[in-house]
C-alpha positions as CSV (number, residue, x, y, z in Angstrom):
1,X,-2.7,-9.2,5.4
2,X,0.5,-8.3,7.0
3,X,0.1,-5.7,9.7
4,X,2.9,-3.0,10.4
5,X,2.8,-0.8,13.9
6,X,4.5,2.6,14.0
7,X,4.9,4.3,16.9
8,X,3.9,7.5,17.1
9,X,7.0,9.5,18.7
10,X,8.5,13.4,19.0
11,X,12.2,13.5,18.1
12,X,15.0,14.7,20.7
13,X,15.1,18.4,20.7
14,X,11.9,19.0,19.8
15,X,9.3,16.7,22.3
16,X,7.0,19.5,22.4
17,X,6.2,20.5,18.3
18,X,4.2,17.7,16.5
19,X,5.4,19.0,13.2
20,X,8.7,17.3,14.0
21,X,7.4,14.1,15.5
22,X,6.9,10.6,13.3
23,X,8.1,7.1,13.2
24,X,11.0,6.1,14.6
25,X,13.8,4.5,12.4
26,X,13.5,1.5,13.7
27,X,9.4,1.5,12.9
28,X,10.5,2.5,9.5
29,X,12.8,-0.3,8.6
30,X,9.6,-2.2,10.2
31,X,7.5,-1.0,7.4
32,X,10.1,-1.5,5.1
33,X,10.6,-5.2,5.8
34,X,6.7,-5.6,5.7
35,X,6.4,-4.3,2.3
36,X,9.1,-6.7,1.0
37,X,7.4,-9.5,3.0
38,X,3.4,-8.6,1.4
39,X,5.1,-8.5,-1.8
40,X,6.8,-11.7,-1.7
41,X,3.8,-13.3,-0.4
42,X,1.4,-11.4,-2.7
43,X,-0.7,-9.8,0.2
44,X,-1.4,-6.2,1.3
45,X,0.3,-4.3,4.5
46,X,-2.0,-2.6,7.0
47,X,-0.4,0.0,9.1
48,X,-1.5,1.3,12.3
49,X,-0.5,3.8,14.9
50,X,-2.1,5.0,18.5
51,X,-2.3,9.0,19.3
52,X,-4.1,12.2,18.4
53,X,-4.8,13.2,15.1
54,X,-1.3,14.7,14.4
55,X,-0.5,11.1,14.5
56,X,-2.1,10.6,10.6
57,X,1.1,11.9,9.1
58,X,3.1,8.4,9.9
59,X,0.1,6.7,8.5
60,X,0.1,8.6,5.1
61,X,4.4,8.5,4.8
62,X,3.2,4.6,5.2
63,X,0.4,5.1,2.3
64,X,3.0,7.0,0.1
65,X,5.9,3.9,0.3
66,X,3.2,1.2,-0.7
67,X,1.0,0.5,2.4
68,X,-2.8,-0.3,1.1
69,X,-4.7,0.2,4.0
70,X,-3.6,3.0,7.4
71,X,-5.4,3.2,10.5
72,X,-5.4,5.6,13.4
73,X,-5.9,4.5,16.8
74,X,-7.5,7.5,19.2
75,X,-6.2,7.3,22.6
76,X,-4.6,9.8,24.7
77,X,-0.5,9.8,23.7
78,X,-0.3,9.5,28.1
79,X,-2.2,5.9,28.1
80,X,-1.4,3.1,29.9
81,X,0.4,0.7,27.4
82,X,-1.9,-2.3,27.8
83,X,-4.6,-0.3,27.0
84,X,-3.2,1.2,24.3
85,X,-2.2,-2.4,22.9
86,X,-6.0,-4.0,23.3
87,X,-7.2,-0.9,21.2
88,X,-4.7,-1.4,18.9
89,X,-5.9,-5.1,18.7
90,X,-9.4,-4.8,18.2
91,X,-8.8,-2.3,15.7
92,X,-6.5,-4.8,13.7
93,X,-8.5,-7.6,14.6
94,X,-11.9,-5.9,12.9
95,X,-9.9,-6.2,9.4
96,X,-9.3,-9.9,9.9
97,X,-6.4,-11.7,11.5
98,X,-3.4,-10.4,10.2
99,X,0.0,-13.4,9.0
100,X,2.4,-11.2,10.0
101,X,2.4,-8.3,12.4
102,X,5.9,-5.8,12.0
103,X,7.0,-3.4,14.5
104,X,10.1,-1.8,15.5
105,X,11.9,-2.1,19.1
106,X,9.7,0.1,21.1
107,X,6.3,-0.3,19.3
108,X,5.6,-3.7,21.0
């Protein structure tokens, strides 16, 4: 299993309306190189992502290019980063240990 994690971010000019918020390029190109990496390796790409329920929509973008598995992390889009990231973990670590975890510059 290869794990890719997209951050959950508005766009500029819009911070405030979730229908314009998503993954940022840099997550995407993330994703990208994990699909080309599970395929090469003949394994399967789990994506996850932290935030409110909005936050689904990155996940099924993710489905739609080729991800098999998405999973949303609840937790308050105002959390404190290392909590965010044990969430994240245990969440990832419940679907065994992953061979490769993707993510773009801010989603670390």
């Amino acid at each position: 299993m290869i794990v890719a994690c997209l951050k959950w971010v508005a766009h500029p000019g819009e911070p405030h309306d979730e229908r314009f918020a998503g993954a940022s390029p840099a997550d995407q190109a993330a994703l990208e190189l994990a699909l080309q990496q599970a395929a090469a390796m003949e394994t399967t790409v789990t994506v996850v992502t932290a935030g409110p329920p909005a936050a689904e929509r990155v996940l099924r973008d993710a489905l739609a290019t080729g991800a098999t598995r998405a999973v949303r992390v609840d937790v308050p889009i105002d959390g404190a980063s290392d909590e965010i990231a044990g969430a994240i973990a245990a969440v990832v670590g419940a679907h065994g240990v992953p061979r490769w975890i993707w993510c773009g510059d801010y989603s670390q």
